[in-house]
C-alpha positions, 0 to 999 in steps of 0.5 A, a space after each residue: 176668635 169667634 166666626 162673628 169677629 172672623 166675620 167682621 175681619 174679613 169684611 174690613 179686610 175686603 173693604 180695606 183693600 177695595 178701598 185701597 185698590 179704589 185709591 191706587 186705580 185713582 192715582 193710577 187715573 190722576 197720574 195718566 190724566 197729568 201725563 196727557 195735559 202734560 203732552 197736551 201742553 207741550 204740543 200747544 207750545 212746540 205748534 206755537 213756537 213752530 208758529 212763530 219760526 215760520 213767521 220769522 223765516 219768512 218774514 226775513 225771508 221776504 225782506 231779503 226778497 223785497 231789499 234784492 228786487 229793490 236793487 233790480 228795479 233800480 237797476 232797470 231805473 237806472 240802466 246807465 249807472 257804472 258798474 262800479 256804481 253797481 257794485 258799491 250798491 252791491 256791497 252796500 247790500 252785503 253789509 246790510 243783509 245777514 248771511 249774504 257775503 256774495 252777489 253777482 250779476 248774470 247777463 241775458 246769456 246765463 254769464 257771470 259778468 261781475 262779482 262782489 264777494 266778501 270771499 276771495 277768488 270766489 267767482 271760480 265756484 260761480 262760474 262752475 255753478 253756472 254751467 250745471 244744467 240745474 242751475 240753467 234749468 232754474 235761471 229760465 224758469 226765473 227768466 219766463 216766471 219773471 220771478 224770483 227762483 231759490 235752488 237747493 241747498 249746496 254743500 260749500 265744506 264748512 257750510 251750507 248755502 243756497 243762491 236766489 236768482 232774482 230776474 231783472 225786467 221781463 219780456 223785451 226789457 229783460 236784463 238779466 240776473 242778480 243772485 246772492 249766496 245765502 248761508 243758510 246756517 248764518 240766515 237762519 241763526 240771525 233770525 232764530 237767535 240763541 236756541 238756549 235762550 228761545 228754549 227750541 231747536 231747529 232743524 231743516 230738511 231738504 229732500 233727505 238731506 239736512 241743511 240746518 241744525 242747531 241741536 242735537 240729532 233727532 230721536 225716534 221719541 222725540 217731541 217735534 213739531 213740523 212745518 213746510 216752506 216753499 218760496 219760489 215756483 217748484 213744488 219742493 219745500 224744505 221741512 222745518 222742525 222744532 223740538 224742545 231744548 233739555 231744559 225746556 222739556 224738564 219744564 213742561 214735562 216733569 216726574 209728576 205722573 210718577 210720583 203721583 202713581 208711587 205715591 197712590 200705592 203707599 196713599 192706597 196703604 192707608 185709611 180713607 181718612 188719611 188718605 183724603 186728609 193728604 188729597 185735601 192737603 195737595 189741593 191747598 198746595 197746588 193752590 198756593 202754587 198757582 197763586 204763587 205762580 200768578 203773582 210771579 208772572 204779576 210781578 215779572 210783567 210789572 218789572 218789564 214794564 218798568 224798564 221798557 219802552 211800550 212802544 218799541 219795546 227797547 230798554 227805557 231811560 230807567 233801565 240805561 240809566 241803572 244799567 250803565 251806572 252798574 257798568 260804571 261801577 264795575 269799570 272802576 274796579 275791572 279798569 273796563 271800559 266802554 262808549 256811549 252813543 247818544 242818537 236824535 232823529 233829525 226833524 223827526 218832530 215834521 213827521 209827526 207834524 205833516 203825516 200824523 203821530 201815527 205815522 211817527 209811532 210806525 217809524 219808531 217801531 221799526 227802528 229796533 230792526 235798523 239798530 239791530 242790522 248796524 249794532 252787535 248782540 251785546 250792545 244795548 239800545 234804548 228810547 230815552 223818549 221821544 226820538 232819542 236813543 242811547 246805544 252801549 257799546 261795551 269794550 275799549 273801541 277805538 276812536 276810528 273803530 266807533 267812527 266807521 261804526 256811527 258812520 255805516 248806522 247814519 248811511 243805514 238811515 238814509 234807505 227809505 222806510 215805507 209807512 202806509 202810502 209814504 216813503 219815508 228818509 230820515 237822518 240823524 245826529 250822534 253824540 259820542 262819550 267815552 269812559 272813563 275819559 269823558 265822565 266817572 259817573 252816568 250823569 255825567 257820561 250821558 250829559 256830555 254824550 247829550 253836549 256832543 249830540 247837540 255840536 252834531 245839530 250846530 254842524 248842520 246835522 246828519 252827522 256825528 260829534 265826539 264829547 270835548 270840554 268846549 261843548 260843556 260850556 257850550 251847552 250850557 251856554 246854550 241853555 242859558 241863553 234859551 232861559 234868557 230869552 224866555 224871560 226877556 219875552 215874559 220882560 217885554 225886552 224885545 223891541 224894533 228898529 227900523 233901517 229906512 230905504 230909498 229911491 234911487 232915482 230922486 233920492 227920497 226916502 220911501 219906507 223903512 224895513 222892521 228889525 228885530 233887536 234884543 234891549 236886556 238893559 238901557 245900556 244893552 243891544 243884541 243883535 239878532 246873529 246872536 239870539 233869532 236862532 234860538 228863537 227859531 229852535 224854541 218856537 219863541 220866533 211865533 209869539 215874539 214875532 206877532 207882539 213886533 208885528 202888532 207894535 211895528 203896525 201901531 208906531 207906523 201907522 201915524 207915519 203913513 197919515 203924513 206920508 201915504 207913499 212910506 211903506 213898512 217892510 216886516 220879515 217872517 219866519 219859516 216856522 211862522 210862515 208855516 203856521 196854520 193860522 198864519 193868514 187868519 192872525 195877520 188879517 186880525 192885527 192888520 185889522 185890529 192896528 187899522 194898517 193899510 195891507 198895501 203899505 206892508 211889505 213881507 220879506 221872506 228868505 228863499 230857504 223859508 220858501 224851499 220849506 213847503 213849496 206847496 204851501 209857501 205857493 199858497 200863502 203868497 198867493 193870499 198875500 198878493 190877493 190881500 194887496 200885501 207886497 212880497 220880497 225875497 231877502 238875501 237874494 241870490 245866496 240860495 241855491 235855486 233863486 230863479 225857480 222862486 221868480 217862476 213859482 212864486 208871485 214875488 213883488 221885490 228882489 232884496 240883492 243880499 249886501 254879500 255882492 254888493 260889498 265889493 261891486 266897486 272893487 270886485 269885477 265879477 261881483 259888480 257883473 253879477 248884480 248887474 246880471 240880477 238888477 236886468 232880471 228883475 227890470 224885465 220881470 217887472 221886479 223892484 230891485 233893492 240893494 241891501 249894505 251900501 257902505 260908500 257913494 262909489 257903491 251907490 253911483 254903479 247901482 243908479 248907473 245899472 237902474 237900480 230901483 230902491 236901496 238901503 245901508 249904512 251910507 244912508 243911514 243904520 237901523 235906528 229906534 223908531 223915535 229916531 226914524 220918526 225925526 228923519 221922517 
């Protein structure tokens, strides 16, 4: 070997392996550059997932708070309730609040005077506990604070608890205490959930001591990130640690950086083009990686978007409806079974309606709290649009079971939700299916669950319905009729009666009240008891109302050029009275039918008026100014009816023929309608006495000076041809 080739050797040598030390460094450097973006990452996600336990903690922290201050202001509200009033309310707090088994009241002297307690002879630890001098020091500290105090962690065996004092009233309206026992590991794991699920655990410190775990014990190398939490008026917190479960950590920190340091040494073997060949080629691979993980995550946000509800966030009517149809199959093969409940929000519609739809979209979105405190972790709730909800509760439940079930969620509804400024109530209807008794298949599961719902709003609503085969028929039933009446309004099948009245005093005919009636066929008649409150539920009362009104005005009208003093009396409906435009259409058909407004009188039931008081007040008011009489129907059958005569301008008191039926027969029914014919007398109210069926009926009323009357002794509602004769 010449000098020259020795040479040129030892030079490709020295390049060979200055390169090769050049390629090891750099994968040294790439793989120290992984590890820190790695740790990088994983101290951006466990600050984040600190962040979020914090803002859990106290949000639930703070509602706790806020529901044991609300039981305190109520208790100042409400100083001559019982005790045992107190305690029901006691126990209601224990059953809604996670982690509160016990609550007690401590009067002004630092004494237990009444426990409620999910635990047996678990007072004798109360009063141990108040005559420490730590838990005396705490109460007057909560006392002159006027605030709540939280004392620290006690140690109760198998778990750990702390106990919040919240004062009642301050200064000379003090009252003492209430107090609840919070265990803490029960709190904390309804607020974190499943730490294999979230991928972190937690742990508490106090001091030294550890009051919560969930997780394995803490190494020296362990990767954590911590926060403080003090709540009351003492400066010692509790430390809140966070640190990653074994799976999640294998995510975020993977063997990379070793694999790329090994793999450097072997790269650093070889020549520069091999090596930079295989750098290329890991590019190419990390991109697709990336692009493959993009649309991973596409997909993923595209599926849950699929079968949830943006607004709630809640399962949607796909992904129920696919969840219990595959919940069917199984049941067929394992016999297992399980119940639907199908929930409607009573009047949710008014909220929107009055307060505005944001304030509707608000309380929906507070909606999955309430579930979640009424229903278990493996039941699944779903918006199925709108103000409906289907709830799965898996298992064989008893039909008692699912009815203290149902029951405790209605009672939940009633405490109010504040929106804004608005204190908000709601209540709601259930209907209940179970399979497989009720149906073999998911149509047919949430349609019946849907039938009983509806038997729940027929029973006046705010209660529940178990699925039986009447309300099928009824529910269809139902529909059909619905679908009838819109084509008899398409087919201008609705017409008016007209059931004449008289006065008493000379026997003369002086008007006639406007009845709706439904004429499908010549030889067919509806009464309205069948159909008007269907009407009433469809908003079809509106439209068909105002095409009679306009007719009613055009056929009378010729009646009034011959007898000036006839008068026409019309009903109105809640839904009509309650129209925004209400005044302004009936100005326009009064107008447009030339109908004198002083010969119309408006007859208004006292449940139509209760429906917005301000606005009914309003409306009358316009009324009386256009000249229009007003008069209460049914009079007497609700349950405030002097408050009406008050509040409201009211021209005619209708006595509903419920008391005039047995006046000649029933002492205390006759005694009644005196009592309201003199009301009416000396509140300068026409009297008209509705269903006089006999002369003995008719005599006692001219005897008590009754003004005006109407029934079938004189005459039955009559198409208006025949009103138009007797006229």
């Amino acid at each position: 070997m010449s000098y020259q080739e020795l040479t040129s050797k030892k030079e490709s040598l020295t390049a060979t392996i200055t390169i090769s030390l050049m390629l090891f460094l750099a994968a040294l450097f790439i793989a120290y550059y992984v590890h820190q973006s790695q740790q990088a990452v994983l101290s951006q996600i466990l600050k984040s997932q600190a962040d979020s336990t914090q803002d859990k903690l106290l949000k639930n922290t703070q509602d706790l708070m806020a529901d044991l201050n609300g039981m305190a202001k109520r208790w100042q509200n409400n100083q001559g309730t019982s005790e045992a009033n107190w305690r029901a309310d006691a126990q209601d707090f224990i059953n809604r609040a996670k982690g509160v088994d016990t609550i007690w009241w401590i009067d002004e002297g630092f004494r237990n005077r009444w426990v409620e307690s999910l635990q047996y002879d678990h007072y004798r630890q109360i009063n141990e506990l108040l005559t420490t001098q730590k838990m005396v020091d705490l109460l007057v500290r909560s006392k002159e604070a006027g605030a709540p105090e939280f004392t620290p962690a006690f140690d109760l065996g198998e778990y750990k608890v702390i106990y919040i004092i919240q004062p009642i009233g301050s200064g000379s309206s003090f009252d003492g205490f209430l107090a609840i026992e919070v265990h803490i590991g029960e709190f904390i794991d309804d607020v974190l959930g499943d730490p294999l699920k979230s991928g972190f655990y937690t742990k508490t410190y106090s001091s030294t001591d550890t009051v919560y775990s969930n997780g394995p014990e803490l190494g020296a190398s362990s990767h954590l990130e911590y926060f403080m939490m003090n709540l009351d008026s003492d400066e010692e917190g509790w430390v809140f640690k966070v640190y990653p479960t074994e799976a999640s950590l294998d995510l975020i920190i993977s063997p990379l950086p070793y694999f790329i340091a090994i793999a450097g040494t072997i790269i650093a073997a070889l020549f520069m083009l091999t090596l930079m060949s295989k750098l290329k080629a890991n590019n190419q691979s990390f991109e697709l990686s990336r692009q493959i993980s993009e649309r991973e995550k596409a997909q993923f946000e595209l599926e849950y978007l699929a079968n949830h509800d943006t607004l709630t966030h809640l399962p949607n009517r796909h992904y129920i409806t696919n969840f219990i149809k595959n919940k069917v199959k199984q049941g067929a093969i394992n016999e297992q079974q399980f119940t639907l409940l199908f929930i409607d929000l009573d009047h949710f519609k008014d909220i929107n309606d009055t307060l505005g739809h944001a304030v509707g979209d608000e309380m929906l979105k507070k909606l999955p709290v309430l579930f979640n405190r009424v229903f278990r972790h493996d039941d699944v709730i779903a918006r199925m649009g709108g103000d409906e909800f289907v709830v799965y509760l898996p298992g064989k439940l008893s039909v008692d079971h699912v009815t203290k079930l149902v029951e405790r969620f209605l009672k939940s509804l009633e405490y109010p939700i504040r929106i804004d400024e608005h204190q908000i109530r709601l209540t709601g209807s259930v209907g209940v299916a179970f399979f497989p008794q009720h149906g073999e298949n998911v149509i047919e599961l949430l349609s019946h669950a849907d039938a009983a719902l509806y038997r729940a709003k027929a029973m006046g609503r705010n209660t529940y319905a178990i699925y039986d085969s009447t309300l099928e028929q009824k529910a269809k039933d139902r529909v059909q009729l619905i679908s009838r009446l819109h084509t008899a309004n398409d087919n201008d099948e609705f017409d008016m009666f007209f059931q004449p009245r008289y006065r008493l005093s000379d026997g003369k005919l002086i008007g006639a009240e406007a009845l709706l009636r439904w004429q499908p066929s010549p030889f067919e008649l509806v009464e309205p008891v069948e159909f008007i409150d269907f009407l009433e539920e469809t908003s079809l009362i509106i439209p068909v109302t105002w095409q009679m009104f306009e007719r009613s005005c055009i056929q009378f009208k010729p009646l009034l050029e011959r007898n000036s003093e006839l008068f026409m009396s019309f009903n109105i409906s809640a839904k009509q009275l309650e129209h925004p435009e209400f005044i302004t259409k009936l100005q326009q058909l009064l107008t447009l039918t030339e109908f004198p407004a002083e010969r119309l009188e408006l007859e208004l039931t006292e449940q139509t008026l209760i429906q917005n008081v301000e606005n009914s007040r309003h409306i009358l008011r316009q009324l009386t100014a256009l000249g229009i009489s007003v008069a209460i129907d049914d009079f007497g059958t609700g349950y405030s009816s002097l408050s009406y005569l008050k509040n409201f301008p009211v021209n005619v008191l209708k006595i509903d023929k419920s008391f005039i039926h047995d006046i000649d027969t029933d002492k205390d029914d006759f005694e009644l309608v005196k009592t309201m014919i003199t009301m009416g007398r000396n509140l300068r109210i026409t009297t008209v006495a509705e269903g006089i069926e006999n002369e003995e009926q008719l005599n006692l009323l001219k005897q008590e000076s009754c003004d005006q009357a109407q029934g079938f002794y004189y005459n039955k509602p009559m198409p208006f041809i025949d009103f138009k004769k007797l006229v």
